[in-house]
VEXLUMTI-292565 format. One record per residue (C-alpha): x, y, z. Coordinates in steps of 0.05 Angstrom, whole numbers, plus 5000, padded with zeros to 4 digits. Layout:
BEGIN
XYZ ...
This chain:
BEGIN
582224746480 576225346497 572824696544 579224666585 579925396591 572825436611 572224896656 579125126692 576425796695 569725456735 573825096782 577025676802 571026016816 568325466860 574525396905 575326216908 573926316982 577426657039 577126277088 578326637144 572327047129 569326417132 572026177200 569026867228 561526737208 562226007238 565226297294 559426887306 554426357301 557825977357 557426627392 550526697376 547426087385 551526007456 549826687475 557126847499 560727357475 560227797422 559427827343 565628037310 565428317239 559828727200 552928777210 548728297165 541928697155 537228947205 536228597268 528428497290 527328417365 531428357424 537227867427 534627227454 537526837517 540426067517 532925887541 529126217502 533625887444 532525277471 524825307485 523525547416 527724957393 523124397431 518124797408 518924767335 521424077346 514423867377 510424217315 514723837270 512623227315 505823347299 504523557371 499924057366 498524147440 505124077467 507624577411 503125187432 504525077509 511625157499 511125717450 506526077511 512025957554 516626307514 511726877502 511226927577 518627007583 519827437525 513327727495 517328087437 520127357405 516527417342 517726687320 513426427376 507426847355 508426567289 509025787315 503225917356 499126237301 501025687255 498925157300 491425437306 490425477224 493024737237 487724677277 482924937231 482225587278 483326127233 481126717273 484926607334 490026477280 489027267250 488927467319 496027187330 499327387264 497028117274 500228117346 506927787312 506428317257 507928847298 515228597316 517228447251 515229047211 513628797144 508829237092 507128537059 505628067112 501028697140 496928727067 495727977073 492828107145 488528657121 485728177065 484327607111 480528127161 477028357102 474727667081 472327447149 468628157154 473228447210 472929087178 475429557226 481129067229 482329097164 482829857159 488329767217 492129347178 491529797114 493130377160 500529977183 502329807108 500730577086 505330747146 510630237127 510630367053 508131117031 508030926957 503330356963 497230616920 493030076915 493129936988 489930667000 485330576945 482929926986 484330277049 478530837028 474230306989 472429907047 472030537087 465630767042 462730037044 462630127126 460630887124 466431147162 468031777114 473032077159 477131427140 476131417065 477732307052 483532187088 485731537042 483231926976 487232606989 493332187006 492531916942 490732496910 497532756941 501432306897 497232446837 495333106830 488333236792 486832626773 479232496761 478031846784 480132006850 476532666848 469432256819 470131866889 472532436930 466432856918 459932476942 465032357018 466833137022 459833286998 456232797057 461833107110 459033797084 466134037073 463234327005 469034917002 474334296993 470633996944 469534746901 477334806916 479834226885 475034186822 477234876812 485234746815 483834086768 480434596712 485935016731 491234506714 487934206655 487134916623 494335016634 496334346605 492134496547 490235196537 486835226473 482234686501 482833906492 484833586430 477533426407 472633876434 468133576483 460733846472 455433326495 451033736448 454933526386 457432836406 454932216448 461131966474 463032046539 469032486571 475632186586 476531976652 483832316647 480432976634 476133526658 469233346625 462733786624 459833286674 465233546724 464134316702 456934146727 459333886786 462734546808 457734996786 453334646830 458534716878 458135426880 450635456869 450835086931 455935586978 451036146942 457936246904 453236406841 457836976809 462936396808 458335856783 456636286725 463436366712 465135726713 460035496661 461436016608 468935866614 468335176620 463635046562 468835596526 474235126535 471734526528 468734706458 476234856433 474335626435 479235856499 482236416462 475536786462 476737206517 473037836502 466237436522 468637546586 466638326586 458738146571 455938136634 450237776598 450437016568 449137256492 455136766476 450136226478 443736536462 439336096406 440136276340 434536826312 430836326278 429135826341 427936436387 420536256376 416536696436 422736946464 424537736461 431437806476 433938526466 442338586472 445439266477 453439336461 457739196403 458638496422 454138076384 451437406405 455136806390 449136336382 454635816410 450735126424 449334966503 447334346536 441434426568 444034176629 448934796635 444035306612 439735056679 445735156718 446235876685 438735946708 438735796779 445936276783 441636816758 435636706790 438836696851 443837286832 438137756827 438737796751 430937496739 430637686664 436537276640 434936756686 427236696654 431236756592 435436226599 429335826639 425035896580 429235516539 429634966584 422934876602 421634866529 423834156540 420633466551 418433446620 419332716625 426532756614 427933346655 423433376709 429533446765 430834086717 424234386722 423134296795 430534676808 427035236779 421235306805 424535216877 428635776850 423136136840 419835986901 425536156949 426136896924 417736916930 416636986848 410636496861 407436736789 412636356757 413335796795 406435596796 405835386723 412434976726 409634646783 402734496761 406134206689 410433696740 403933466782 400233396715 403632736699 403332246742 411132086726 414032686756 407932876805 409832826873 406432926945 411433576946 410333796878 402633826902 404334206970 408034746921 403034846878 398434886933 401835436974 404235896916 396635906899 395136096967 400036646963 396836876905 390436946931 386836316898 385235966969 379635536937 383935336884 389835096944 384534826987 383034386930 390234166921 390633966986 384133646986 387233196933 393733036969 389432847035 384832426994 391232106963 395532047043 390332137092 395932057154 398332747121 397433227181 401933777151 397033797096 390633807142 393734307181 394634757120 387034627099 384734807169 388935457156 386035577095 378335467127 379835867176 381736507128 375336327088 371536427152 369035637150 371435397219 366634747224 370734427173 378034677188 375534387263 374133687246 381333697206 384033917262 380733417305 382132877257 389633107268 389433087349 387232367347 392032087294 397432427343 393932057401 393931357361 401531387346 405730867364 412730797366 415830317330 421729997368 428430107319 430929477289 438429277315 442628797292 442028067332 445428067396 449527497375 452727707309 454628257343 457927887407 460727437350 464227957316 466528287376 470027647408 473727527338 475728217318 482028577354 477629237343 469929507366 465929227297 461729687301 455930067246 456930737231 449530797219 447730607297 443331167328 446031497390 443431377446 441831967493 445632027552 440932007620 437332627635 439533087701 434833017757 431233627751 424733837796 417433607787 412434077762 408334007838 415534147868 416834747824 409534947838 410634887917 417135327916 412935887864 408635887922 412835977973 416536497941 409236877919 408636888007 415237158014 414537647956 407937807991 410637998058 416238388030 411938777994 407939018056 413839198089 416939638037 409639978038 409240018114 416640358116 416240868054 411341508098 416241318160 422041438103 418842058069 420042378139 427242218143 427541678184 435041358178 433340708209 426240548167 431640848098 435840298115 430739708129 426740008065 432940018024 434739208045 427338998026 426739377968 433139087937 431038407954 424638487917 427838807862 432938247852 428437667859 423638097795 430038077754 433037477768 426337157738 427536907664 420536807644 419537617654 425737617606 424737287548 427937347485 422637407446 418138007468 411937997423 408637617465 406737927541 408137547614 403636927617 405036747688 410036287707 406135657690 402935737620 398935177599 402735257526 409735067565 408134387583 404934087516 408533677471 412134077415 409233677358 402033857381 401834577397 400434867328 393834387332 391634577396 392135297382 388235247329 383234867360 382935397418 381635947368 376735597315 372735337379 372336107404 369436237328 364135667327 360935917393 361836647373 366536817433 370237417418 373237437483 381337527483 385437167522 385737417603 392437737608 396637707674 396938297706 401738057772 407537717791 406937327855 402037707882 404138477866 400438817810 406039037759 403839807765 406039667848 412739337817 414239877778 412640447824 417839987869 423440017815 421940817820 423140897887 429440377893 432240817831 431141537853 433741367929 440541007900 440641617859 439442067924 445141707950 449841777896 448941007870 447341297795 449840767752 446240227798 439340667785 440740617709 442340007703 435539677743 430840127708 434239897639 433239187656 426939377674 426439747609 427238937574 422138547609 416238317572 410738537627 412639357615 411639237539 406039767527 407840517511 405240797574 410640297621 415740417574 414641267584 414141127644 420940867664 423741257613 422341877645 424641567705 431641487679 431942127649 429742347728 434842087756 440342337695 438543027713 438842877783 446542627778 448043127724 447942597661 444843067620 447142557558 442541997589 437142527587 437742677522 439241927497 431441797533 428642417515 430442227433 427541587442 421341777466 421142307410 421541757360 416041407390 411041947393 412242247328 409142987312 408243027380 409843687416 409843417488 416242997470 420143637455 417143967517 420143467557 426143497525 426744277539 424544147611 430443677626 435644077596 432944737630 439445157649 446945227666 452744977628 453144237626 446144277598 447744757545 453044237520 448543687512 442944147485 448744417423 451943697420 451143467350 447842817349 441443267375 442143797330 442443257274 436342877296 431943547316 433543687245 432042947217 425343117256 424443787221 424043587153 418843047175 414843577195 415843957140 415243377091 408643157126 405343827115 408243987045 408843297001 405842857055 405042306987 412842256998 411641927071 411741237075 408940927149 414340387171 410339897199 416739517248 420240217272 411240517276 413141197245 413841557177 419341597145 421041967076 420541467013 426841286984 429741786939 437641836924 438842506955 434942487013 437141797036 444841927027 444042537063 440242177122 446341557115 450842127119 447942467183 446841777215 452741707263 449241617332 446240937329 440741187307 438340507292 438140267365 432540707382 426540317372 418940477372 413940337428 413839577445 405439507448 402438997426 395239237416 393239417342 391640107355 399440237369 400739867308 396140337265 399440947236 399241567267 396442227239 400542637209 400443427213 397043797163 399944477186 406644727200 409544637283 413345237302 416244847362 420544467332 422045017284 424045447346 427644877382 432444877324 433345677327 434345647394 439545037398 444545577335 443346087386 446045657441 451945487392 452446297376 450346067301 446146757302 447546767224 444546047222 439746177272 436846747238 437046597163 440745977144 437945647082 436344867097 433244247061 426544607017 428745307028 426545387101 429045767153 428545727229 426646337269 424146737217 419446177191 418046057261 415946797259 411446567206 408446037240 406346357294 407647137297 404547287364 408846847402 413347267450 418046707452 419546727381 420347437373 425347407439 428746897400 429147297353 432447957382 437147617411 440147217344 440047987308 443948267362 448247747375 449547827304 450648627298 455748447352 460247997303 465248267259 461947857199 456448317201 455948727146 449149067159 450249207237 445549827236 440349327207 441348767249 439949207316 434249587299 430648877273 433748647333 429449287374 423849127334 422548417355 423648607422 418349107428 414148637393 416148127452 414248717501 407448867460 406048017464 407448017533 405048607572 400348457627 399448777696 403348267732 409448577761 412847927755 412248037678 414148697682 420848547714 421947987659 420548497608 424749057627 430348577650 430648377578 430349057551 436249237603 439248677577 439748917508 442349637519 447549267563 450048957501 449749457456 452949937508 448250467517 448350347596 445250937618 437450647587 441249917617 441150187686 433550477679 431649847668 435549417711 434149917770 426549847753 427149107756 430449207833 424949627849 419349117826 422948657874 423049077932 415549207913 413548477906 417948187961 424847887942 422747197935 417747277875 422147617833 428847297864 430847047796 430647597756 432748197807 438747697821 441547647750 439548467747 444348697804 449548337789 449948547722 448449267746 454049187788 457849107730 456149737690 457650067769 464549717768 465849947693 463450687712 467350767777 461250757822 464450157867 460550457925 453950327888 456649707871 458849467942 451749667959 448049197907 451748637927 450848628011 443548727990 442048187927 448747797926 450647567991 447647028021 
C-alpha cells in the first residue's frame, strides 16, 4: 500500500508542469534565435554582451560546426569574421582561442582568452589566466590578471597573497605593499602579513608606516591580552620560538630598530622596556615607568663583576632577565639619546659577550660611538672585531684606523692602513688616507708616491660594459606577453645631454666680453672730471656706462658663489674642469710637490675681472651708488652695494669696510639713519675694542631729530650695552672670555645668568651680523683684548640716557658689576671736558624733574662739572670761548636766572661780530635765538625784532 502511495505521489511530480509557462520559454527562444521581436516574461540572470544579429548567429554556428568538423583553419577564419563584425561576441574569442591550444599554440592561445575575459567578467576564469601567465613567465601579465580577480572578487585572499608574492619575486614593491595592506585590511594585525610587509616598506624607505603599524599590532595584542600572553615569552628562559599569531620579542626588536632608525630613540627605549614588561607576563608593573633609568633589568649584585652602578630613588632594581639582543637596542637608544653612562652600562654587559656570536652587536656600538665622536670607546671594540679574522673586515680596519688618528696615534693608523693596502692594494681611499697621514708627519716623499700610485690606477681604469639580458629572450618575451616584461633591476639610462658651448667657445665670448668690459671702463673714466663739473650730458652717458658695467659684475655667478671661503679664481680655474673623482689626488699632489722642492710660495691670487682691477670695480660701485643716491634712487644704491657686499672677490675686512661705509654714506645722505646704524653695528662687531667703530658711529648720527631716534632706539642701546660689559669683562675677569673662533670675537663663557640675560636682550637679529669675511690667518687670530677701562663707550652709553632724558640713569644707574656710566666715565678719564659737559647737563636735567629729591644738590654738582668743563677747555681761541660761555648761558637759561643767561649769550654775539659771522655762525645762531627768547619772555620785543633781522633772517 506505502509503494502505491509513493509511486503515485512521483508521478505526480513528474507530470506537474504549467504549461503555458512552458510555451513562453519555447516561444522567447524563437524570438531569440530569429532575432524578431521581443522576450516576453522575466529576466533569466545577467546578460553578457550585446544582443547578437541573425548573422552573427549564423556565422558562429558554421563556425562551431567547422571546429566540431575538425577544421581547424576554416574554424578560426570564420570566428575572425565574426570578431570583425562584432568584436564584443565573447564566444568567438573563446572558439578562436580554443582552436590555437588545438594547435599546440598556447601563447597566442593566453593571448586570446585574456581578450575574451574581459567580456565575460568572471573572477575564476581570470585566476586561471593569471596562473597560466605565471607558468609561462609572463609576469607582468600575470599581476594584470591577479589585479582583475582582486577587482571582481574583494574577498579573494589568496589571490592577493599571490598577487604580492610574485610582485617581490620581480622586484616591483609598489605592487606587492599595495597587495599586503589590502590584505592587511581584511585582517587586522596579523603577523605574517606584517613579517612580509616590513623588508617592502623598509626598501621603499617608508620607515614611519612600518613604526606605525608594529606599534598599533603591540597596541592591539596588549589590549587583547593585557596581563601579557598566556605563557610568557622570554627568549632568555625558553628556546622556542614566538607564535606567529602573536607579538614576539623578535618583532619588539624590529620596532625599536624602527625608531632607532627615524632617531625616534625616546620611543625605542620605550618600546623595549614595555615590550619585554609584557611579554614576560609582568604588564601590571607600571610604576617602572617613572625610572628614567633601566634599573628594571640591571644584573643581579653578584654578576655585576667590574661594573659600578650607583641608583638613586626609592625604586629599587628589578634585576629582571634581558636578552642581550634588547639590552643592545637599549644601548644604541642611549648612546644616541645623549645618556652615555647608561648606554656604557648597558654596553658593558653586552660586550661582555662572545664576539663570535655577536659581532653585528659590537660593531652597532662602536658605530654608535663613533658617530657622536667618543672615539676612546670605540677604538677597543673595534680593534677586538679586526683581531679575529672571523669578524675583521676591510671597514672594521678603516675604523680603527681613523679613531686612532683622531686620537693622536698617527703611527699607529698609518700602520693600520699599511695593513689594509698590503691586504687590497686597488684601495685608493686607503692610500689617500696614508698620504694624509704622511703629510701631517711632515714625510711627503712617501705620501707622494701613494699618491702617484693612486693617479695611475685612476688612469688604468676601465669600464666594464654592464651585462643585459640577450636581445632575444627579451624580444621573445615581449612578442608573447600582452604587457612590457620588463626587470625592475634595469639601470636607467640617461637621457641625452643639452647642447651646451665648448670650452674654446666659452673662452672666445670671455674674451670678447673682457674687450667690451675694457672699453667701458675707459669711458666711465674719461666722463667722471667732465661729470664732477656738472656736465648734464657726460651725467647721463656716465650714468648708462656705469650701469652696464655694474650689471654685467653682478650678473656673473662665479663672483657669487655660495660658498665664500674660498676667493675669485678667475673664470676658468684649472680645478673646474677635472674629473670629480680625481681632484682630492691632484691637490694633494700640488701641495706635497710644493713641500719636496721647498716652495713656500702660495697660490697667485686674481686680483681682476676682465681686465679691471677689483679696487677700480669697487670705486665704480661707489660712484654708481652715491649718484643714484644724489638723484633720489636710494633703494637702488642699497641694494648694488649689498650685492656687492656677497661677492667672493670683496672678502677681506678692508673691502668689506669699505662698502660698508659706503652704504652707511649714502643712508645718511637719504636720511636712513636705521641703515646707518644697522652698518655702523656690524662693523662694531668686527673690530671689537676698537674705538674708531664708535667714532664712526657718532659721526653718522651727528644731529637733528631723526638721528636722535635712531641714536635712543633700543636695539642700539641694547647692543652698546652688550658691548660694555665686554669691555668691562675684558679688563676685570678677562679668564671669563672665551675667543669664538667662526663669529672672530670674545664672547663671555657660558654661565646661567649672563647667557639668559643676553637670550633675553637678543631681539634684533643679532645673529645675522657676522664677523669680517678674510681669509688670511692673521684675521683668524684673536684679537687683543683691553687691559684698561674705555671711557668711550662708557660715555656713549651716558650720552644715548641723556638723549632719552634718563638723567637718573644717565647719571647713577646701577648696571651689570655695579658700574655706572658718566660718573665712572668721570673716573676713567677726569680731564675730559666732554665728560664733565656730559655730566652737567644729566644733573641739571635732573634738578629740573619733579623726582628729584636733592634739587639743591643736583645743580650745584651740575655747576661744578661745568666749571670743570670751562677749566678743561679754556684756551685763547675765541671760537672756544663762544662754545664755553654759550654753554654756561645755556645753563642759567634753564635754571632761570636770565639776567647771568643774557651776559653770556650777549658775549657769545659779540665774539661773532669780533671773529666774523661765519666762524662762529653755529653757536651765535643757536645764542640769539634763544636770547630772543628770554627778550620775548621779558617784554623787550624791540631787542628781540633786532636779533632776529641781524642773526635769523636769511
Amino acid at each position: 500500500m506505502t509503494d502505491d502511495v509513493s509511486n503515485a505521489a512521483m508521478l505526480h511530480r513528474e507530470w506537474d508542469f504549467n504549461i503555458a509557462q512552458q510555451d513562453a520559454e519555447f516561444r522567447d527562444d524563437l524570438r531569440e534565435a530569429s532575432g524578431i521581436g521581443k522576450k516576453k516574461g522575466k529576466k533569466r540572470g545577467r546578460q553578457h554582451g550585446p544582443v547578437l544579429s541573425h548573422q552573427v548567429r549564423a556565422l558562429i554556428g558554421e563556425g562551431n560546426q567547422a571546429y566540431v568538423d575538425g577544421n581547424i583553419p576554416e574554424a578560426i577564419q570564420i570566428m575572425q569574421e565574426v570578431i570583425r563584425i562584432e568584436p564584443r561576441a565573447a564566444s568567438a574569442w573563446s572558439v578562436i582561442a580554443q582552436c590555437y591550444e588545438d594547435s599546440n599554440e598556447p601563447k597566442k592561445a593566453l593571448q586570446l582568452r585574456i581578450m575574451a575575459a574581459h567580456l565575460r567578467h568572471d573572477a575564476d576564469e581570470w585566476e586561471r589566466l593569471a596562473v597560466q601567465s605565471r607558468d609561462l613567465g609572463y609576469n607582468q601579465q600575470a599581476i594584470y590578471c591577479y589585479s582583475k580577480v582582486y577587482s571582481l572578487d574583494p574577498t579573494n585572499v589568496d589571490v592577493l597573497w599571490d598577487r604580492a608574492s610574485l610582485a617581490k619575486e620581480i622586484n616591483d614593491l609598489r605592487v606587492a605593499r599595495h597587495s599586503l595592506l589590502a590584505i592587511l585590511k581584511q585582517f587586522p594585525h596579523d603577523m605574517t602579513v606584517l613579517t612580509e610587509l616590513r623588508p617592502i616598506l623598509i626598501e621603499v624607505s617608508d620607515l614611519p608606516l612600518c613604526a606605525s603599524l608594529y606599534q598599533a599590532a603591540l597596541e592591539h595584542y596588549q589590549t587583547v591580552q593585557p596581563l601579557g600572553p598566556a605563557q610568557p615569552i622570554d627568549p632568555s628562559l625558553t628556546d622556542q620560538p614566538s607564535p606567529n599569531q602573536i607579538f614576539g620579542f623578535i618583532d619588539v626588536l624590529v620596532l625599536a630598530d624602527l625608531y632607532n632608525t627615524m632617531a625616534e630613540y625616546d620611543h625605542a627605549i620605550q618600546i623595549i622596556r614595555k615590550g619585554c614588561r609584557w611579554l614576560q607576563g609582568r604588564a601590571n608593573q607600571r610604576f617602572w615607568d617613572g625610572c628614567v633609568d633601566d634599573r628594571e633589568y640591571d644584573l643581579p649584585r653578584e654578576e655585576w663583576g667590574n661594573l659600578n652602578i650607583e641608583r638613586s630613588g626609592d625604586v629599587q632594581p628589578g634585576h629582571y632577565p634581558l636578552d642581550v639582543n634588547a639590552r643592545h637596542r637599549l644601548t644604541i637608544a642611549r648612546i644616541k639619546l645623549g645618556e652615555v653612562e647608561e648606554g656604557k652600562m648597558h654596553a658593558s654587559i653586552v660586550l661582555a659577550q662572545d664576539v663570535l656570536d655577536y659581532a653585528a652587536l659590537f660593531g652597532e656600538i662602536a658605530d654608535s660611538y663613533f658617530e657622536h665622536e667618543m672615539y676612546a670607546d670605540a677604538r677597543p671594540i673595534y680593534e677586538v672585531l679586526g683581531a679575529d679574522p672571523a669578524t675583521s673586515s676591510l671597514y672594521v680596519l678603516l675604523q680603527v684606523a681613523v679613531c686612532r688618528r683622531m686620537l693622536g696615534d698617527l703611527q699607529e693608523a698609518a700602520e693600520v692602513y699599511k695593513q689594509v693596502i698590503d691586504a687590497d692594494q686597488t684601495n685608493n681611499d686607503a692610500k689617500m688616507k696614508l698620504a694624509e697621514l704622511y703629510e701631517i708627519m711632515d714625510e711627503p716623499r712617501k705620501a707622494l708616491e701613494l699618491v702617484y700610485q693612486v693617479i695611475d690606477s685612476r688612469k688604468r681604469r676601465t669600464h666594464q660594459p654592464e651585462a643585459t639580458p640577450a636581445p632575444g629572450t627579451i624580444a621573445q618575451l615581449q612578442g608573447a606577453s600582452l604587457f612590457e616584461e620588463k626587470s625592475r633591476n634595469k639601470a636607467k639610462t640617461s637621457a641625452p645631454g643639452k647642447s651646451r658651448l665648448t670650452l674654446v667657445e666659452l673662452k672666445a665670448l670671455e674674451e670678447q666680453r673682457e674687450q667690451e668690459v675694457i672699453l667701458g671702463y675707459t669711458r666711465v673714466e674719461d666722463l667722471w672730471p667732465r661729470m664732477l663739473h656738472g656736465d648734464a650730458e657726460a651725467e647721463r652717458e656716465w650714468m648708462i656706462e656705469a650701469e652696464k658695467l655694474v650689471e654685467m659684475f653682478r650678473e656673473t655667478r662665479n663672483l657669487f658663489v655660495t660658498t665664500r671661503d674660498y676667493d675669485f679664481r678667475g673664470m676658468f680655474p684649472k680645478r673646474k674642469i677635472q674629473r670629480r673623482d680625481g681632484t682630492d689626488e691632484d691637490r694633494m699632489v700640488s701641495r706635497l710637490e710644493l713641500n719636496a722642492k721647498d716652495e713656500n710660495q702660495a697660490s697667485e691670487k686674481v686680483d681682476s675681472f676682465r681686465g679691471v682691477t677689483f679696487s677700480s670695480w669697487l670705486r665704480i660701485f661707489m660712484q654708481y651708488a652715491f649718484v643714484l643716491t644724489k638723484r633720489g634712487d636710494y633703494d637702488q644704491a642699497e641694494e648694488v652695494l649689498r650685492h656687492v657686499l656677497l661677492s667672493n672677490a670683496y672678502r677681506n675686512s678692508d673691502s668689506q669696510n669699505t662698502i660698508r661705509i659706503a652704504i652707511i654714506t649714502c643712508a645718511v645722505r637719504a636720511g636712513k639713519f636705521s641703515v646707518a646704524v644697522e652698518q655702523c653695528r656690524k662693523i662694531i662687531n668686527t673690530h671689537q675694542f676698537n674705538n674708531e667703530a664708535f667714532r664712526l658711529l657718532l659721526v653718522s648720527l651727528a644731529s637733528g631729530h631723526r638721528p636722535t631716534d635712531s641714536f635712543v632706539s633700543s636695539t642700539l642701546q641694547k647692543h652698546t650695552l652688550r658691548e660694555l660689559r665686554l669691555h668691562d669683562a675684558s679688563v676685570k675677569t678677562p679668564e671669563l672670555m672665551k675667543w669664538n673662533v667662526v663669529g672672530r670675537r670674545y664672547n663671555l663663557s657660558s654661565s646661567g645668568k649672563e647667557e639668559q640675560s643676553k637670550a633675553d636682550e637678543e631681539v634684533d637679529e643679532e645673529a645675522d651680523i657676522p664677523g669680517s669675511m678674510d681669509s688670511n690667518t692673521t684675521e683668524k687670530t684673536a684679537v687683543r683684548m683691553p687691559t684698561k677701562n674705555n671711557p668711550i663707550i662708557v660715555t656713549l652709553y651716558g650720552q644715548m640716557s641723556l638723549a632719552a632724558k634718563s638723567y637718573q640713569s644717565a647719571i647713577c644707574k646701577l648696571v651689570f658689576l655695579s658700574r655706572i656710566y658718566l660718573l665712572h666715565a668721570y673716573d676713567y678719564c677726569p680731564e675730559d671736558p666732554v665728560v664733565c659737559l656730559s655730566l652737567a647737563i644729566a644733573s641739571l636735567g635732573r634738578a629740573m624733574q619733579r623726582q628729584s629729591d636733592n634739587r639743591h644738590h643736583m645743580i650745584a654738582q651740575g655747576m661744578a662739572f661745568l666749571s670743570q668743563y670751562r677749566t678743561l677747555r679754556k684756551s685763547s681761541d675765541d671760537e672756544v670761548s663762544a662754545e664755553v660761555d654759550y654753554n654756561f648761558g645755556r645753563a642759567f637759561h634753564q635754571l632761570g636766572l636770565h639776567t647771568h643767561a643774557v651776559s653770556h649769550y650777549e658775549r657769545v654775539l659779540e665774539i661773532a661780530e669780533k671773529r666774523g659771522s661765519e666762524q662762529c655762525a653755529s653757536v651765535a645762531k643757536e645764542a640769539a635765538y634763544n636770547l630772543s627768547l628770554i627778550y620775548v619772555t621779558t617784554g623787550a620785543v624791540p631787542l628781540a625784532d633786532k636779533l632776529y633781522r641781524r642773526w635769523l633772517s636769511i
